[in-house]
Wavefront OBJ file of the C-alpha trace (Angstrom):
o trace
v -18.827 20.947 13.038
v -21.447 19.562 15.924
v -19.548 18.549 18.801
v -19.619 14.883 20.401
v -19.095 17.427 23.308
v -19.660 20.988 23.645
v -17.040 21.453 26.266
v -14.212 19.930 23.741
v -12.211 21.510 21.549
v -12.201 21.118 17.936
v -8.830 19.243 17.720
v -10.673 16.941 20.647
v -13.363 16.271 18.424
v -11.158 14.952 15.742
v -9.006 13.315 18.169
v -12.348 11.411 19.479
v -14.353 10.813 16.181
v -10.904 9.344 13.954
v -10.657 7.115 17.604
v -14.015 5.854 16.926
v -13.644 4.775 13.331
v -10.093 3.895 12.451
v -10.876 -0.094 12.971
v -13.207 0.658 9.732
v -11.399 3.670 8.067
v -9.511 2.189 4.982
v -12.200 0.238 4.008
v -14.587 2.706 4.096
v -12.475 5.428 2.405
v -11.827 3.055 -0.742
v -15.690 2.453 -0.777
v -16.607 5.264 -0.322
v -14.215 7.193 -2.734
v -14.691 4.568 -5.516
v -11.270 3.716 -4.709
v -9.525 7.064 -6.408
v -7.802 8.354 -3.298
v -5.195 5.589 -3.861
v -4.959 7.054 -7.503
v -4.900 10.983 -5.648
v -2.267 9.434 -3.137
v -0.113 8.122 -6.167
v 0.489 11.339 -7.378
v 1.273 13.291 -4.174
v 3.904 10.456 -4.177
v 5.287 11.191 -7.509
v 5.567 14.738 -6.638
v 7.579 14.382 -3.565
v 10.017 11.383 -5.568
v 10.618 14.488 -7.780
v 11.808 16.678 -5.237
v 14.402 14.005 -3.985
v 13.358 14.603 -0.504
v 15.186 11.930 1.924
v 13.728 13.658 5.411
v 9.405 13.254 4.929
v 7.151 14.427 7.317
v 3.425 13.001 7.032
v 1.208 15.413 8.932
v -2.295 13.539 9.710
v -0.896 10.752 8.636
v -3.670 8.034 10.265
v -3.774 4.547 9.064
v -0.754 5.635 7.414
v -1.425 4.576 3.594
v 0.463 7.329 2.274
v 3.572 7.288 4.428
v 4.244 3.262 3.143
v 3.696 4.081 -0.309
v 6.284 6.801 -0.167
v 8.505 4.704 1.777
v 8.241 1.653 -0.604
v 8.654 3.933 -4.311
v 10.732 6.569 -3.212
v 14.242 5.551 -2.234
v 16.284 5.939 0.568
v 13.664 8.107 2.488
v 13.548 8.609 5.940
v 9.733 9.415 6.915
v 7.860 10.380 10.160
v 4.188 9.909 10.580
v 2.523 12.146 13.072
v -0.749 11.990 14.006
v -3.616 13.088 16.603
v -5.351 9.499 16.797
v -3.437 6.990 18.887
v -5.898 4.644 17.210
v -5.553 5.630 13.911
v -1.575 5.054 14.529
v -2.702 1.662 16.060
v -3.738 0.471 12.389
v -0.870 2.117 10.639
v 1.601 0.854 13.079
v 0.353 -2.825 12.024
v 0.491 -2.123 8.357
v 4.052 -1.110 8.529
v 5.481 -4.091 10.564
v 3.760 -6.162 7.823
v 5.683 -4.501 5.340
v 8.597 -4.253 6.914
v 8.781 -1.139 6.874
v 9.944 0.080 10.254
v 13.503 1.061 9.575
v 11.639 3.424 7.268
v 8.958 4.847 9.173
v 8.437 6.401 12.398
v 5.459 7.059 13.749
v 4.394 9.146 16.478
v 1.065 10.915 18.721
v 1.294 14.664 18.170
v -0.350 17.582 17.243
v 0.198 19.500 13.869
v -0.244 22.777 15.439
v 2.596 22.264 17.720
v 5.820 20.334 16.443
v 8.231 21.162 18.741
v 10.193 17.753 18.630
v 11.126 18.777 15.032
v 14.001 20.933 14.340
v 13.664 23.934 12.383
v 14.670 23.179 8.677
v 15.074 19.634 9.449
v 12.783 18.402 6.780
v 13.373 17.843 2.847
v 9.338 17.552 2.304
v 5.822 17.633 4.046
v 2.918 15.969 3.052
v -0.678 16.324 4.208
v -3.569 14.366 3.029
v -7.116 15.077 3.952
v -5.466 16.829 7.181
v -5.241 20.548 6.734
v -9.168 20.868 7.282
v -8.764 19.346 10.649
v -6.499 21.364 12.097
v -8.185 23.688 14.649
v -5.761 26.897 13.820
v -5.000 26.403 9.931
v -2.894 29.677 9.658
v -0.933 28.219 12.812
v -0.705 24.803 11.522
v 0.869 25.946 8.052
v 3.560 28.008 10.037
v 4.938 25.351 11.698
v 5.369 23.090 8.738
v 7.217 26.105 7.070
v 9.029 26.068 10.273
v 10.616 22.641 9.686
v 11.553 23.053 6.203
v 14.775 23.559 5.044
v 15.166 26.150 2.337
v 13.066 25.261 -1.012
v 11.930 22.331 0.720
v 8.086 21.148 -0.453
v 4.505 20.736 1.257
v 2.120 18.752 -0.630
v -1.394 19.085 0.798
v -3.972 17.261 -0.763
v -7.323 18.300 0.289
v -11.241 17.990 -0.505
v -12.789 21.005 -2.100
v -16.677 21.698 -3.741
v -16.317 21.387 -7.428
v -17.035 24.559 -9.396
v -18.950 22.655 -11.891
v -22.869 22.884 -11.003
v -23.894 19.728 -11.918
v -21.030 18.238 -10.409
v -21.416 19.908 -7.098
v -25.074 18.978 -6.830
v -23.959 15.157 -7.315
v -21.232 15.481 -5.147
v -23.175 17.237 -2.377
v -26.638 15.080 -2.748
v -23.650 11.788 -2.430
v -21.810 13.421 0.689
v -24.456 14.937 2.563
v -27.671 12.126 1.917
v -25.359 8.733 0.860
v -22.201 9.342 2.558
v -23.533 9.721 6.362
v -25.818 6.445 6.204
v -22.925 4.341 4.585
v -20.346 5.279 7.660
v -23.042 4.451 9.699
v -24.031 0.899 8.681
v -20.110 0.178 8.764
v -18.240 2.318 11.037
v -21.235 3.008 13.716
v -20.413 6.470 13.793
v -22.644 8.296 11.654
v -21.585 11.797 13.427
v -17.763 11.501 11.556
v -19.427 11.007 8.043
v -21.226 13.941 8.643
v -18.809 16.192 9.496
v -16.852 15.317 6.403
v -19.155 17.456 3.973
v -19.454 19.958 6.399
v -15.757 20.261 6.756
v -15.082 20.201 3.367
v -17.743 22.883 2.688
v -15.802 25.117 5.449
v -12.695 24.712 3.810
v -11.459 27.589 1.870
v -11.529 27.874 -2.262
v -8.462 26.688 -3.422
v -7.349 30.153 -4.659
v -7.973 31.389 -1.262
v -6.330 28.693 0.683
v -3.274 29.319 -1.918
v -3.238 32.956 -0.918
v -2.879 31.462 2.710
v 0.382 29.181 2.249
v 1.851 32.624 0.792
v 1.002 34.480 3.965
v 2.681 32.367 6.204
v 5.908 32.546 3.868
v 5.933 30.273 0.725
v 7.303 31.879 -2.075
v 5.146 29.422 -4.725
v 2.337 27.833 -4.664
v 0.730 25.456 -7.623
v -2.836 24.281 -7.910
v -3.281 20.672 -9.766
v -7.670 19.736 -9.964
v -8.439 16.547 -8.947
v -11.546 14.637 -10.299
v -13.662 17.515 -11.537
v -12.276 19.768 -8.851
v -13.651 16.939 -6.125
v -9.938 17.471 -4.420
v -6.884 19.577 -5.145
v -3.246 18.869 -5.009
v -1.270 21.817 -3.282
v 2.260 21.879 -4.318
v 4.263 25.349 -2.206
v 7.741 25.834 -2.228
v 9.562 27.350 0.908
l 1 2 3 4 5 6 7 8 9 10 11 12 13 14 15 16 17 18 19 20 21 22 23 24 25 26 27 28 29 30 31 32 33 34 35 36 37 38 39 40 41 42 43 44 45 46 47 48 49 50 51 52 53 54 55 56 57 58 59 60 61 62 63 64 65 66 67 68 69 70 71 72 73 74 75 76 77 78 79 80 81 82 83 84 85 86 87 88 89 90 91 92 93 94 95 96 97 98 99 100 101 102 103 104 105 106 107 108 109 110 111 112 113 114 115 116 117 118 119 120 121 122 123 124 125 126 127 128 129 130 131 132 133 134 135 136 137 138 139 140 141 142 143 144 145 146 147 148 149 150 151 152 153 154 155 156 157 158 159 160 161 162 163 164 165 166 167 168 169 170 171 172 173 174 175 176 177 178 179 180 181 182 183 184 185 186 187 188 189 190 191 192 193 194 195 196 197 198 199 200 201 202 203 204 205 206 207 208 209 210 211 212 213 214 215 216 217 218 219 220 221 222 223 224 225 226 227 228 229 230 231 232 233 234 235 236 237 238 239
């Protein structure tokens, strides 16, 4: 990733760069992604409804898109939405008043990495969406959401990844790294975060490898679901 700033962190970068955009995120993302992340967010959702979880954590949650869908199809949930971006939580603050929604949902500034205002095993279920490759110390970032699960309790991660597919790779990196970047530009102004997004996403480990990761920081299963010709993955690990 090429700093706004070489004297700032990573996790200042994001902080700065999902600042800069969130007034255009949403619309971008569902152009952008031919609107399918709503049909990748759907089925994170149906996962967690399966598990019955009451107590949800969203981790990165941003403009907070999947937080209110879980809160409006999966009953009697309690869910907190934590995230670096005070603007980001600006937008998703909005969206939940206007579906009144906030008896539901909680929102709050924080850092993945470090979630000490959650109790250990205080959590039915953790969900992550497009987050994990953001945080600055993955390994670090995974403990503590183990942390604040209770026993069996699920993370769903769902997460970009290069397709294995040649063909499909070369589309998908020709679209991310030549179309992408000029398309955030025109709308967002901020043709530095729509670069980083390929660039993250080709630093973010194979899925088999980033399984072998939630195992080393202590969850005793982990199941791979391909998204979209292997475009994204659903993570599904069991405490």
């Amino acid at each position: 990733m090429k700093p706004y700033n070489e004297e700032q962190s990573k996790k200042e970068q994001v902080e700065e760069m999902f600042d800069n955009i969130a007034p255009t995120y949403d619309r971008l993302n569902h152009i952008m992604s031919f609107n399918i992340d709503r049909v990748w967010r759907r089925r994170v959702m149906r996962i967690v409804r399966r598990s019955k979880a009451r107590r949800i954590m969203d981790l990165a949650t941003g403009t907070g898109d999947l937080a209110i869908a879980m809160a409006k199809r999966v009953d009697r949930t309690q869910i907190l939405g934590i995230d670096l971006s005070e603007e980001m939580l600006s937008v998703a603050r909005a969206k939940v008043q206007k579906q009144g929604l906030e008896e539901r949902i909680m929102l709050e500034k924080g850092d993945a990495e470090n979630l000490m205002m959650v109790a250990d095993g205080s959590i039915d279920a953790v969900t992550v969406a497009f987050g994990v490759r953001n945080f600055e110390n993955m390994e670090r970032g995974l403990s503590e959401i183990y942390r604040t699960l209770r026993a069996e309790g699920k993370l769903v991660v769902l997460e970009f990844s290069m397709p294995k597919n040649r063909f499909v790779r070369w589309v998908y990196s020709y679209y991310a790294h030549r179309l992408l970047p000029r398309i955030g530009a025109m709308i967002s102004k901020d043709r530095r975060a729509y670069t980083y997004l390929p660039e993250s996403v080709e630093e973010f480990p194979a899925p088999e490898r980033f399984a072998e990761i939630l195992k080393s920081v202590g969850f005793s299963s982990v199941k791979l679901r391909s998204q979209s010709c292997g475009i994204a993955y659903i993570y599904e690990a069991t405490k």
